[in-house]
N, C-alpha and C positions, 0 to 999 in steps of 0.2 A: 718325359720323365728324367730327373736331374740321376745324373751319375754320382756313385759312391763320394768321389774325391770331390765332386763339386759341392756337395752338403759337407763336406771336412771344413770346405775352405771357405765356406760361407755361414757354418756355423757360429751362433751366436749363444750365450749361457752358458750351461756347463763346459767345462774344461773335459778332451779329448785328446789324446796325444795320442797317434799312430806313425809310424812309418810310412813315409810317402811310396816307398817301393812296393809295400802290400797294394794299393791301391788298383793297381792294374790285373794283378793274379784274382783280389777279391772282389773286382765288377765281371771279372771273368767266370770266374765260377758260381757268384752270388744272384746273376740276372737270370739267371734263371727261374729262381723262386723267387722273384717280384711279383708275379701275377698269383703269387699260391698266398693259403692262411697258413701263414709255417709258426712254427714254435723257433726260438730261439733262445740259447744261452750260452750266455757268459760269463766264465769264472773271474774276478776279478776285474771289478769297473773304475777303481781311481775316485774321481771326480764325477764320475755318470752320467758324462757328455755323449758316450759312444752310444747309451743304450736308445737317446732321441735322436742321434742321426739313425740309426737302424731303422727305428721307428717310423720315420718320414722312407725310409731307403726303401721298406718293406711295407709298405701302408696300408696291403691287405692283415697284415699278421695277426694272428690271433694273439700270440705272447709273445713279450720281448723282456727274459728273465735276466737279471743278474743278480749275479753273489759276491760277493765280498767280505771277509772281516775285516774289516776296519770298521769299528763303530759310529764313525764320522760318517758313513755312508746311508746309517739312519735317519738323519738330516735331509737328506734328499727327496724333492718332491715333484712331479711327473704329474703333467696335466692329461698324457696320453692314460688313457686305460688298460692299454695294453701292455702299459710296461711293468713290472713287478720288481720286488729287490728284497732278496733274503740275507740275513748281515747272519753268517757263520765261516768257518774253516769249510769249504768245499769237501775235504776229504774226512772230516769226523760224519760220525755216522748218523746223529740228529738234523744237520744239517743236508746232508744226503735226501735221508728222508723227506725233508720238507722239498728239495727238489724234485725228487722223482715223484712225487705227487701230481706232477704235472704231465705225465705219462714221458712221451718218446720225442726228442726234440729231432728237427729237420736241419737244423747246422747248431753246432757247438763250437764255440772257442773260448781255449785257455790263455788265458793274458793274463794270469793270477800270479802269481811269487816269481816267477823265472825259476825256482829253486828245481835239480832233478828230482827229488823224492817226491816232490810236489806234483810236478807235471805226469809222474810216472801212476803215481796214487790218483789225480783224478783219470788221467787214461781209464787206471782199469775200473774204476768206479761208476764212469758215464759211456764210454764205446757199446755198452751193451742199451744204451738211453737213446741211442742213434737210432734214427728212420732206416730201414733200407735205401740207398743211396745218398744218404746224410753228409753233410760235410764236415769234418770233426778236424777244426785249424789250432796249430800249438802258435801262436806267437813270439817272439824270440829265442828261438831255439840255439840262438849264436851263445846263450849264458850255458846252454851245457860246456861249453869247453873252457867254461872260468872255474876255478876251484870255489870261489865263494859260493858259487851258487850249486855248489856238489858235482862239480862236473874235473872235467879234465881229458883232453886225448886218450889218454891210456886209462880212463877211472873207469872200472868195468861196470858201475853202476848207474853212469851218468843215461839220464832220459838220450840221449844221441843213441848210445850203445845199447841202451835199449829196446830203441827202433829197429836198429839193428840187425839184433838178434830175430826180433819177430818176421822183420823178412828173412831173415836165413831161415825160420821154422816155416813159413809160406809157403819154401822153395824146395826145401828137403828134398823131394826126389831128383832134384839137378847137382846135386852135390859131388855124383860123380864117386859115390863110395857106399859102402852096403852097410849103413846107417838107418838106422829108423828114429823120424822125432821123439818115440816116446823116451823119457827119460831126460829130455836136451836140458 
């Protein structure tokens, strides 16, 4: 069975652009569920090159979803069965729906805008769409700390600091001070 990065690099068709550095973190975590029928989605496919290497990566799968608005992305056509493609904003609520129609995915990844409001709106709109033990990956996460993309070191709203925060509330009783979450 061909490794992640070897169907990157031997891909042919659709255009795919990832980061070579994922590649090692996501055979690591991802070979796992090669022998399972997993659901998979993806917010944000580009070109929707990544959703037929998944497809070959994962070849038991039952579903291999991605979203995107970009309406170019209706043009795309997939000889696998199992791959699907919904052209909406991930984070409006019609488009929502038509995802979660497809019950609880077993790994999710957001490679959609970079933008934080973005990243942070689908967090909380699909984390609860997660399998039990599910893997839920943000993809460039290095744009929270660019302004254009709503971020910034010190921007208390950027999706980074918003991570953030969620492990400070995870942690709460280490805090070391006689706090309670609620209210945080």
């Amino acid at each position: 069975m061909k490794k992640l990065k070897e169907l990157y690099e031997n891909h042919s068709g659709k255009v795919s652009q990832k980061w070579e550095i994922y590649f090692n973190q996501y055979e690591e975590k991802f070979s796992e569920y090669k022998k399972f029928s997993i659901k998979l989605l993806e917010i944000g496919i580009e070109n929707g090159g990544s959703l037929e290497i998944y497809s070959k990566y994962f070849s038991d799968a039952e579903l291999i979803l991605g979203c995107d608005k970009n309406k170019n992305c209706e043009n795309l056509q997939y000889n696998d069965k199992n791959i699907k493609i919904i052209i909406g904003d991930a984070n409006k609520e019609k488009t929502k729906n038509e995802i979660i129609k497809h019950s609880k995915f077993d790994i999710i990844i957001d490679d959609g805008s970079h933008g934080s409001s973005d990243i942070v709106g689908s967090f909380c709109n699909y984390f609860n769409y997660l399998k039990d033990g599910g893997l839920y990956i943000i993809e460039d996460l290095h744009c929270s700390y660019w302004e254009k993309w709503g971020g910034g070191i010190f921007y208390p709203i950027s999706s980074i600091n918003f991570f953030k925060k969620l492990i400070d509330i995870i942690n709460y009783e280490h805090w070391g001070i006689n706090k309670k979450k609620v209210g945080f």
